[in-house]
C-alpha positions as CSV (number, residue, x, y, z in Angstrom):
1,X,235.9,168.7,-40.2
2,X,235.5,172.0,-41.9
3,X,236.6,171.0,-45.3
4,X,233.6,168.0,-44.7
5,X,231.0,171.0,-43.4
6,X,231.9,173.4,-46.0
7,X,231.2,170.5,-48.5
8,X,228.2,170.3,-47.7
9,X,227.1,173.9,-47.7
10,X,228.4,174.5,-51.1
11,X,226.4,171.0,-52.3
12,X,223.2,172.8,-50.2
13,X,223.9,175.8,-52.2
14,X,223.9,174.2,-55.4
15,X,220.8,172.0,-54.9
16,X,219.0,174.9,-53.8
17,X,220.7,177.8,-56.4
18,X,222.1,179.9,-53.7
19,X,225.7,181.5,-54.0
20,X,227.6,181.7,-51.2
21,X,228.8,184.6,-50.1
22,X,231.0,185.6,-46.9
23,X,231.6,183.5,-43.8
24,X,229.9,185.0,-41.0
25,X,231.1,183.2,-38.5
26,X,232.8,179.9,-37.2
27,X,231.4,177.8,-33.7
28,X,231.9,175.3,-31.6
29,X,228.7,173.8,-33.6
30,X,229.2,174.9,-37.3
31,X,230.3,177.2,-39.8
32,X,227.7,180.0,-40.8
33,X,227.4,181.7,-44.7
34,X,225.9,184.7,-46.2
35,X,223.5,183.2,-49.2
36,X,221.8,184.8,-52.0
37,X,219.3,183.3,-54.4
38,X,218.7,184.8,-58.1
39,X,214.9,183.6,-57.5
40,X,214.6,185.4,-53.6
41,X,215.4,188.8,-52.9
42,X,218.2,189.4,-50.3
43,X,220.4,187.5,-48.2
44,X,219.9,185.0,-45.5
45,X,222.6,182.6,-43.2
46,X,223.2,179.5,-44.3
47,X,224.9,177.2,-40.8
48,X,226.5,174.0,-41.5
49,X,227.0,171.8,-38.7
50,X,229.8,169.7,-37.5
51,X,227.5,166.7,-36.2
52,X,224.3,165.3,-35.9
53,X,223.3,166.0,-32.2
54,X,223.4,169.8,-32.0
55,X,222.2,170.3,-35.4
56,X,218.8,168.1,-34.4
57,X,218.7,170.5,-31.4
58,X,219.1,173.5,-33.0
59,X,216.4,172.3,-35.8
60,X,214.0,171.7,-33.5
61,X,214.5,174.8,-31.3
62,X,213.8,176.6,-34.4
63,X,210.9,174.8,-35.7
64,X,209.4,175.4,-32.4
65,X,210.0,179.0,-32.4
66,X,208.7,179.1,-35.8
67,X,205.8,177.2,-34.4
68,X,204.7,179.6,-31.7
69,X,205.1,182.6,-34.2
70,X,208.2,184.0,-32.1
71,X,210.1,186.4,-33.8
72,X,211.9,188.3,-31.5
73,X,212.1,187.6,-27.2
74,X,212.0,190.6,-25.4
75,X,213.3,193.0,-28.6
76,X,216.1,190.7,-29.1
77,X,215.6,189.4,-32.6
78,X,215.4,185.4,-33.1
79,X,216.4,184.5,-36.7
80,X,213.2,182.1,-38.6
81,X,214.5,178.5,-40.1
82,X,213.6,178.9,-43.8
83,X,214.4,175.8,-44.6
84,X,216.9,173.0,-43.6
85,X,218.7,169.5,-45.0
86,X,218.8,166.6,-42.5
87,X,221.2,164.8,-44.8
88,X,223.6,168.1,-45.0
89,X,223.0,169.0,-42.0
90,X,222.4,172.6,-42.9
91,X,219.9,175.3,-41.9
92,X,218.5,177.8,-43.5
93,X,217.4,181.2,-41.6
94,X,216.9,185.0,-41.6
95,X,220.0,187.3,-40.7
96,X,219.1,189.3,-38.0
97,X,220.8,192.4,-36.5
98,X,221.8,193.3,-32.9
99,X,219.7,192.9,-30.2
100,X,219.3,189.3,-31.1
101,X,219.0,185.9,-29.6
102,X,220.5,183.0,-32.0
103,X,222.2,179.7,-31.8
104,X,220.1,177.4,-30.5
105,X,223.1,174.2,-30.9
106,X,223.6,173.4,-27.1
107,X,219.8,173.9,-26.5
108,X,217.6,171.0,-25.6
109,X,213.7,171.2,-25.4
110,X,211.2,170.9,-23.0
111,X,213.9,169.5,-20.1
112,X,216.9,170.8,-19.3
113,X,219.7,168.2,-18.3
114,X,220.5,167.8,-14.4
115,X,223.5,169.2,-13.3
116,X,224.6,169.4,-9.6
117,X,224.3,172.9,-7.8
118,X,228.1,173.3,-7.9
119,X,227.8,173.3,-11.5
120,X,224.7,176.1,-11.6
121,X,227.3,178.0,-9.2
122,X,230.1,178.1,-11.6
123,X,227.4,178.4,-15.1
124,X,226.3,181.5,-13.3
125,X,229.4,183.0,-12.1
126,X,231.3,182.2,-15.7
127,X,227.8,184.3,-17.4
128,X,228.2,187.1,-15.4
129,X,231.8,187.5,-15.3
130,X,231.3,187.0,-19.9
131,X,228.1,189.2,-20.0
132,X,229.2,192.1,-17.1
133,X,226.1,194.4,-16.7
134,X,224.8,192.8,-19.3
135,X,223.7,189.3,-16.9
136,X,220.9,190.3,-15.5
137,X,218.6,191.1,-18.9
138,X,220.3,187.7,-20.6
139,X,219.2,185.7,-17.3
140,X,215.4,187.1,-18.0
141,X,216.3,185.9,-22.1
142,X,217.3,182.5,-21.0
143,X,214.1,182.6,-18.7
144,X,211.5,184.0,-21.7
145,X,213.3,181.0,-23.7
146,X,212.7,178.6,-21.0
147,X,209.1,179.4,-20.8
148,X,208.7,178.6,-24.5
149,X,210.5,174.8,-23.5
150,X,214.0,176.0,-24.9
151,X,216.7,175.4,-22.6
152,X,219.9,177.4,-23.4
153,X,223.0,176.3,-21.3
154,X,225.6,177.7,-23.5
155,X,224.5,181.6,-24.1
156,X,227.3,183.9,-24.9
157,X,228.3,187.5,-25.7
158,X,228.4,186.0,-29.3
159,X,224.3,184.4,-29.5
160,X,222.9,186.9,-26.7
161,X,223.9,190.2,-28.6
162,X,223.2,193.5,-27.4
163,X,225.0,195.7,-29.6
């Protein structure tokens, strides 16, 4: 599978005359780059994802960020989709630095999926047990991002940062 999504960043890349750089980090969804353009100034994250699904969420929870002008939610920066390949599956967005909000894979839009109150119990208790003191201000983040239709199920220490 990685060999298959690394493929396909390096044939973005080359379409597009970006360089890869350094791996910034490997999920559950994808493999994310550093890229740089001769034609652009600076860097930006290049994420290749493993499958369809997660990389149409995360697409559109971008574009609709991107839509509504959002930037940042509550000083947490949000990275902005530059561009993106539906055949590569690959998305193109700013780097941002900590506090920041990214990774919008496991999100759905305007709905969140049912799940039984036993569930919620043990989503909430395995957030506040990851995030420590830290819960309380990513609950309000996962509200903000509700409000805009994005539904985050799967935040982490790694796509909530603080720090």
């Amino acid at each position: 599978m990685d060999e298959d999504t690394i493929a396909n960043a390096e044939a973005y890349s080359a379409r597009n005359g970006l360089r890869l750089l350094e791996r910034l980090g490997t999920g559950i969804h994808g493999i994310v780059f550093a890229v740089e353009s001769n034609a652009e100034f600076g860097v930006a994250a290049l994420k290749a994802h493993y499958s369809p699904e997660p990389y149409r969420r995360e697409r559109r929870a971008y574009e609709r960020l991107n839509e509504l002008g959002v930037s940042e939610v509550l000083g947490f920066e949000v990275p902005r989709l530059l561009d993106f390949d539906d055949e590569l599956l690959v998305l193109k967005m700013t780097i941002v630095t900590p506090p920041f909000v990214l990774d919008f894979a496991g999100a759905y839009l305007d709905s969140a999926p049912e799940f039984s109150d036993e569930i919620w119990h043990e989503w909430t208790r395995k957030n506040e047990e990851q995030f420590g003191s830290d819960w309380p201000m990513a609950r309000v983040i996962l509200d903000e991002l509700q409000d805009l239709g994005i539904h985050m199920h799967d935040p982490s220490p790694g796509n909530i940062r603080f720090r």
